[in-house]
C-alpha positions in Angstrom: -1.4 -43.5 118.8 -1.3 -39.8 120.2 -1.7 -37.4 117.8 -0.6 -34.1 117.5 -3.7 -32.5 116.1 -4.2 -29.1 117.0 -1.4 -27.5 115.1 -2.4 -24.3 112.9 1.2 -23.3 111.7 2.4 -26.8 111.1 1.0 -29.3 108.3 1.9 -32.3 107.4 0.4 -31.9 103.4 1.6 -35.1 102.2 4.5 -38.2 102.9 5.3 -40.4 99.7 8.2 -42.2 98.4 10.8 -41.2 101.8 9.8 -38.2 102.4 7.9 -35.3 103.3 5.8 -32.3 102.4 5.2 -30.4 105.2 3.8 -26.5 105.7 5.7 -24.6 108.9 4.1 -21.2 109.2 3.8 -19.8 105.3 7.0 -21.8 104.1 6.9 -25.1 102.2 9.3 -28.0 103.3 10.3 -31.5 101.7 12.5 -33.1 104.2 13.6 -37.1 104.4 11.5 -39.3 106.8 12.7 -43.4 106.5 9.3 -44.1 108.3 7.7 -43.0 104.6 8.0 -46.5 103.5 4.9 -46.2 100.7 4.9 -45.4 97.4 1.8 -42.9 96.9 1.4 -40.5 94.3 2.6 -37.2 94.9 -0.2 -35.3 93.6 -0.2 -32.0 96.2 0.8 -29.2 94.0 3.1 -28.3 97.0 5.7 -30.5 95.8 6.3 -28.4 92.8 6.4 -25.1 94.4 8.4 -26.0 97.6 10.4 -23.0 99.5 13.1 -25.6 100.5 14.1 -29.4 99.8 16.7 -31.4 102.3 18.4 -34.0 100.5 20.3 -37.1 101.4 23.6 -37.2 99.9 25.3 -40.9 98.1 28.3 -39.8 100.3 26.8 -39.5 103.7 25.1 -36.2 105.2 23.5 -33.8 103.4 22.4 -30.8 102.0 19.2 -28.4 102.2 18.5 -26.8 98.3 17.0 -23.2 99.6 14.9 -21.6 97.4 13.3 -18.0 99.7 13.5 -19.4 103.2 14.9 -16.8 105.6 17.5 -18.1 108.3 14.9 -18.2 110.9 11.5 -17.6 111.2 8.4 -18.0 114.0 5.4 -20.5 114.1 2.8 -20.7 116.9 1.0 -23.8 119.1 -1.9 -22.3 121.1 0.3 -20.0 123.0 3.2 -20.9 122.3 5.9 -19.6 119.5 8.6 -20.9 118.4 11.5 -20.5 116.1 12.5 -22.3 113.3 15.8 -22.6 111.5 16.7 -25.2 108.5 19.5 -27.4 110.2 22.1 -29.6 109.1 21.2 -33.2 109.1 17.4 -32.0 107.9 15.8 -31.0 111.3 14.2 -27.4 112.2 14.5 -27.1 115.9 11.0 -28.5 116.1 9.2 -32.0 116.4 5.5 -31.2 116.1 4.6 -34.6 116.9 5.5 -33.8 120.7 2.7 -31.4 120.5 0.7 -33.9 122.6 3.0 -34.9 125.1 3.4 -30.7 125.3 -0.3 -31.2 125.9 0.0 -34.1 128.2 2.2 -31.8 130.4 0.8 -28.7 130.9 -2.9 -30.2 131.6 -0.5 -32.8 134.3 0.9 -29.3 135.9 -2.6 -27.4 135.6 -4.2 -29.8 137.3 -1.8 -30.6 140.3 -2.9 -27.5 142.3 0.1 -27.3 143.6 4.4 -25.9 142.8 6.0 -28.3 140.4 9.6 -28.9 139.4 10.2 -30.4 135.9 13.7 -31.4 135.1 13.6 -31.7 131.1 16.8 -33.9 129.9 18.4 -34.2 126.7 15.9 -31.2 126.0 16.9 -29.4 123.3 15.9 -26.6 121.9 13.0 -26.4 124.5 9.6 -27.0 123.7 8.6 -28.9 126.1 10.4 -26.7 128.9 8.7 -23.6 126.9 5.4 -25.5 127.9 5.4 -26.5 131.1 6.9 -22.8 132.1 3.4 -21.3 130.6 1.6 -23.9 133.0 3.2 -22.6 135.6 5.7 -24.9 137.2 10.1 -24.3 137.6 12.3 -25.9 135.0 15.4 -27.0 135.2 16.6 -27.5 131.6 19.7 -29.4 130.4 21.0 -30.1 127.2 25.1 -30.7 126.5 24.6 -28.1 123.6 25.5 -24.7 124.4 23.6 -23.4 120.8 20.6 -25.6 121.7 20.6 -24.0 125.2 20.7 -20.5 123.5 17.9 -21.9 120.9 15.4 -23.0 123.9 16.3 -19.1 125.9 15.1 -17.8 122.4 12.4 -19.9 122.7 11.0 -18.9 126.2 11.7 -15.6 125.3 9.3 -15.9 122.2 6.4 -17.5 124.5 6.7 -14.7 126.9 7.6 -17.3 129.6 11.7 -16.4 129.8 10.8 -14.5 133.2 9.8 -17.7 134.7 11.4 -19.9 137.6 14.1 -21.6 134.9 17.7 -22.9 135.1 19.5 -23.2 132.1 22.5 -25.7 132.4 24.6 -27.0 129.5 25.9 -30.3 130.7 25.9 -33.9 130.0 22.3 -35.3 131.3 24.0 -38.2 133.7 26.6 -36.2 134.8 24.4 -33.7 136.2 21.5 -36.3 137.5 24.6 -37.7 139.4 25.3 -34.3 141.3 21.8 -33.4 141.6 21.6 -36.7 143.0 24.5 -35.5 145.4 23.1 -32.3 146.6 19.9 -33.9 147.3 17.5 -31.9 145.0 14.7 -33.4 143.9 11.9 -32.7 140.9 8.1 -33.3 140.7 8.4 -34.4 137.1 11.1 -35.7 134.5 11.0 -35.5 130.3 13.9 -37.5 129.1 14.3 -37.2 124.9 17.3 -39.5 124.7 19.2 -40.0 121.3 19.5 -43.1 119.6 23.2 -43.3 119.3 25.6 -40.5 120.5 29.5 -40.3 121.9 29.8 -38.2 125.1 32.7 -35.5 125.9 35.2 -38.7 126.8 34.6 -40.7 124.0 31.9 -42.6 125.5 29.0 -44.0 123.7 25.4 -43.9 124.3 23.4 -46.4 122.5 19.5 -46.2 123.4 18.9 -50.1 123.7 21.9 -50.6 126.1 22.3 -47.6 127.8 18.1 -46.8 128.7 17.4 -49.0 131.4 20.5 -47.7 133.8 20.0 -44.1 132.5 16.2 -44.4 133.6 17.2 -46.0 137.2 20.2 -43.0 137.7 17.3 -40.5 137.0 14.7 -42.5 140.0 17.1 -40.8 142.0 16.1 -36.8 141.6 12.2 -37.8 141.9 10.3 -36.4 144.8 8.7 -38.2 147.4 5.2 -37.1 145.5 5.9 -37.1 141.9 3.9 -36.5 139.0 4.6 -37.3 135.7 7.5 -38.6 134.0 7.7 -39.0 130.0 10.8 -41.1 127.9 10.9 -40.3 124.4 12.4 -42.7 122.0 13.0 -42.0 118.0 14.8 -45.7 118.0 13.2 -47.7 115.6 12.6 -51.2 117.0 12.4 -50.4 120.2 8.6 -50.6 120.9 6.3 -48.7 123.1 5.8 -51.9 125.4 9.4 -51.9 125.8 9.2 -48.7 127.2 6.8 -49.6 129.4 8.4 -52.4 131.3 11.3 -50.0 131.9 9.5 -47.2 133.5 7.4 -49.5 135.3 10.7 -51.7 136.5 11.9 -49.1 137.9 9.3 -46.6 139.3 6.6 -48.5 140.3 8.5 -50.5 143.4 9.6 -47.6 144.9 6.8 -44.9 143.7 3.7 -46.5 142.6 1.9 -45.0 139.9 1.7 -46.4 135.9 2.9 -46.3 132.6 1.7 -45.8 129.6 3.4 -46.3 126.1 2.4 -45.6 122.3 3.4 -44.4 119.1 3.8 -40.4 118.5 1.7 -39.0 114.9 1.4 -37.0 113.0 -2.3 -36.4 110.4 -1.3 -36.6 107.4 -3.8 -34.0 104.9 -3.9 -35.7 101.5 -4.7 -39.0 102.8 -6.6 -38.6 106.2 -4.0 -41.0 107.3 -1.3 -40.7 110.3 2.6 -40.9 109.9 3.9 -42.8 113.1 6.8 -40.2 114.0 8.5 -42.0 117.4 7.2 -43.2 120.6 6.8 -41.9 124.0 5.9 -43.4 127.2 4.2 -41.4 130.7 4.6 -42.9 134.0 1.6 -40.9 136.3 1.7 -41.2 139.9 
């Protein structure tokens, strides 16, 4: 498992009974998590005095119960910051497990000795693009969400990186792999973060399990002749790490060489010393 564990503004106090108690900057969060499967008691006295609760509704959705959290506030990872905002649908603009794959990166970029492109895909509210600007490579960041766009400028901006070599695009991800495909640009590295299940602007449907595999070949097509790195994130549950791994490898290593590797994405957990498994990610290296 990779770990994300060199947070100080993000905790992870406690998971029991579906959900979890976690610490972002000075506010206290209980948010839903179906990979908290035990039954442990919840004896953190941050349970009682929590600054906000998301919680599930019998109906579908759901609801955050806000107690003093402002609409927004800022959290820091090495030198990084970030902003935070309670969400619908329980999320806060953040996953702190891809704190290591942030790592991953920027040591993958640092090291090169030489320009890199990254194109970041399905990327949100840009973390990861926020990282590998402050290790010095281009970005070229797409996401089909304008507000997520805006979120990950606010985001750059925040790190002191929004000066950098960065295109912002709002855009369906194979859409615009097919044109860059087109125009013949090419990028050094590639972070993919997928959904699970989604509809595009047609109608279409996007369904991890059946749509990876081509989505992953299309993208084989905007890789350098030299590349670096490229990462896949998957929050699918069921589809494993190996899985992952015979993908990338299927279809990068006939035409580019290198190798993948695959494994769970956690998360230390402080009451118990243990780790909550929070996705999985695989790197191809070249």
């Amino acid at each position: 498992m990779w770990v994300s564990d060199k947070w100080q503004d993000y905790e992870l106090l406690d998971a029991s009974k579906g959900e979890r108690l976690e610490r972002w900057g000075d506010m206290i969060l209980v948010r839903p998590d179906p990979q908290v499967i035990w039954d442990t008691p919840k004896s953190h006295p941050g349970w009682k005095r929590a600054d906000a609760r998301y919680s599930r509704s019998s109906t579908g959705g759901g609801a955050w119960d806000k107690k003093s959290v402002p609409g927004s506030w800022q959290i820091g990872y090495r030198d990084l910051t970030f902003n935070v905002k309670p969400m619908n649908f329980k999320h806060t603009g953040i996953f702190p497990e891809q704190a290591a794959n942030w790592d991953f990166a920027r040591e993958t970029i640092r090291t090169a000795q030489r320009p890199v492109s990254v194109l970041n895909l399905f990327a949100y509210t840009g973390a990861a693009t926020t990282a590998c600007l402050s290790a010095g490579a281009s970005v070229c960041h797409v996401d089909a969400a304008k507000g997520m766009v805006q979120w990950a400028k606010e985001n750059a901006a925040s790190s002191g990186v929004a000066d950098k070599s960065v295109r912002w695009i709002v855009d369906d991800c194979a859409k615009f792999v097919e044109r860059e495909i087109r125009r013949g640009h090419r990028y050094d590295a590639i972070i993919m973060d997928p959904p699970s299940y989604g509809r595009g602007p047609g109608g279409e449907v996007w369904k991890l399990e059946d749509d990876l595999y081509d989505f992953v070949k299309l993208t084989a097509g905007v890789l350098s002749d030299d590349p670096l790195f490229v990462i896949i994130n998957s929050y699918t549950t069921g589809l494993s790490p190996s899985a992952i791994t015979y993908v990338a490898e299927s279809v990068y290593k006939p035409r580019f060489g290198g190798r993948a590797q695959s494994d769970e994405l956690g998360l230390p957990v402080t009451t118990t010393g243990l780790c909550l498994p929070c996705g999985a990610a695989c790197r191809m290296t070249f």
